[in-house]
C-alpha positions as CSV (number, residue, x, y, z in Angstrom):
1,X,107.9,91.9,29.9
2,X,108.9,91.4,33.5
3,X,112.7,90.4,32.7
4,X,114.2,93.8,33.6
5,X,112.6,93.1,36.9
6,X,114.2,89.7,37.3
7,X,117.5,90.7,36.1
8,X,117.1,93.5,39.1
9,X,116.3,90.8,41.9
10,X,112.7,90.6,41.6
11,X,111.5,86.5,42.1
12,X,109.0,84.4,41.7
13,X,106.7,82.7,44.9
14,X,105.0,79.7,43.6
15,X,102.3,77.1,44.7
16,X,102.4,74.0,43.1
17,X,101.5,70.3,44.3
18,X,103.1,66.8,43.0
19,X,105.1,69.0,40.3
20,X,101.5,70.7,39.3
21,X,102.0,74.6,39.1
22,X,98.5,76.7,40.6
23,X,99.7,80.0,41.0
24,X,102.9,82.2,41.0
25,X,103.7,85.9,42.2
26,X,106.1,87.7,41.0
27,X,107.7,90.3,43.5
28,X,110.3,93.2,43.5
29,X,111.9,96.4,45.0
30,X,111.5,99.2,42.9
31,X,112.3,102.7,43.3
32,X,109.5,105.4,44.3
33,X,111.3,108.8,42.8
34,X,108.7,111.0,44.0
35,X,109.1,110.1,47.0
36,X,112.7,109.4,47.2
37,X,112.6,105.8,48.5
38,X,112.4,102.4,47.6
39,X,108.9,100.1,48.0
40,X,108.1,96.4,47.5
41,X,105.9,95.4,44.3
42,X,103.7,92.9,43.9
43,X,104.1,92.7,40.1
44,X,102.3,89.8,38.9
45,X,99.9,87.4,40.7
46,X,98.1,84.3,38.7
47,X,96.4,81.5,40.1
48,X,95.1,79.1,37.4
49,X,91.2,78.8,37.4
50,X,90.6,75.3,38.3
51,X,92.6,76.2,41.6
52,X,90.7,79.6,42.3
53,X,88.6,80.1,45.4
54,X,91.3,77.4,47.1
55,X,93.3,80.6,49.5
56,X,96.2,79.9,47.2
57,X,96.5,83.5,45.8
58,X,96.0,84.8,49.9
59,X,98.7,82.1,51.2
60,X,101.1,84.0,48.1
61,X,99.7,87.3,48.6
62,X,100.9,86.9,53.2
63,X,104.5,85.5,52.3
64,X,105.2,88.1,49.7
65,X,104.1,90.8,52.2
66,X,106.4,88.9,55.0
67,X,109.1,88.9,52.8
68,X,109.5,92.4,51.3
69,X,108.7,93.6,55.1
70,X,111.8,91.2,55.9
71,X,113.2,93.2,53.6
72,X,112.3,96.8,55.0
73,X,109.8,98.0,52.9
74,X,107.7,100.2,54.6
75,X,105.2,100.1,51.3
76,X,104.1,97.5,48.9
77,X,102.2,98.6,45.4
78,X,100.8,96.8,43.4
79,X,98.5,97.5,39.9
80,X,95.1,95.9,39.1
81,X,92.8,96.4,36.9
82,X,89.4,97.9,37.7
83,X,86.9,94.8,36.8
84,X,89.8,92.3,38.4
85,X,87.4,90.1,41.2
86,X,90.6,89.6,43.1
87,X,90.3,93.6,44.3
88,X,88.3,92.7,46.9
89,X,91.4,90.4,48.1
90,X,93.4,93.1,48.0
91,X,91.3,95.6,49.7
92,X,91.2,92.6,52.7
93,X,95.1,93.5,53.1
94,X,94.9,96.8,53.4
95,X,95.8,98.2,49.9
96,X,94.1,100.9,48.9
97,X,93.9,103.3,46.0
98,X,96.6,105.7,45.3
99,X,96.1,106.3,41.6
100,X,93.9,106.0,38.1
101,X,95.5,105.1,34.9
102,X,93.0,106.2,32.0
103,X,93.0,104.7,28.7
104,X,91.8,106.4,25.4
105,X,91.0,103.7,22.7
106,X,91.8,105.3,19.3
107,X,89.9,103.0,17.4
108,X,86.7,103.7,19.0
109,X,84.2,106.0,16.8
110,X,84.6,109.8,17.7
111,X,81.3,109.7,20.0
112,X,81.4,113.6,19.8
């Protein structure tokens, strides 16, 4: 899923300990066309569950911000979903929301 993103530059960060993997983000450049620009993306972020609520998703979450504002991105984005407890996390950053992607589950019962 993310390999056209890797084959266009993006990387992995990672946190791992004596050859033990605990988390990984996976960050890009992408373009914004509305805007005409380019901004940093924060594409996928996974910290295993026995090493949640240890700061290792934070200590990925500051270097991947350092590093695409190294790299002169003005804006970062990233998508999460809307029950995802790490929200809160991201709000702590600064993100904020800039969009809603809706969903209509065609296997649901027609409820009208």
């Amino acid at each position: 899923m993310f390999l056209p993103y890797i084959q266009n530059g993006a990387y992995y960060l990672i946190e791992e300990e004596n050859q033990r993997l605990k988390g990984w983000l996976l960050l890009g450049i992408d373009g914004d066309f509305m805007a005409g620009n380019v901004i940093g993306q924060l594409l996928q972020i996974y910290v295993f569950p026995q090493y949640r609520k240890m700061g290792i998703g934070r200590k990925l979450m500051q270097e991947a911000i350092r590093q695409l504002q190294s790299q002169g991105m003005k804006k970062i984005h990233l998508n999460v979903f809307a029950g995802n407890p790490a929200k809160n996390m991201y709000k702590e950053f600064g993100f904020k929301k800039i969009s809603t992607i809706m969903e209509l589950n065609t296997e649901e019962k027609d409820r009208r």
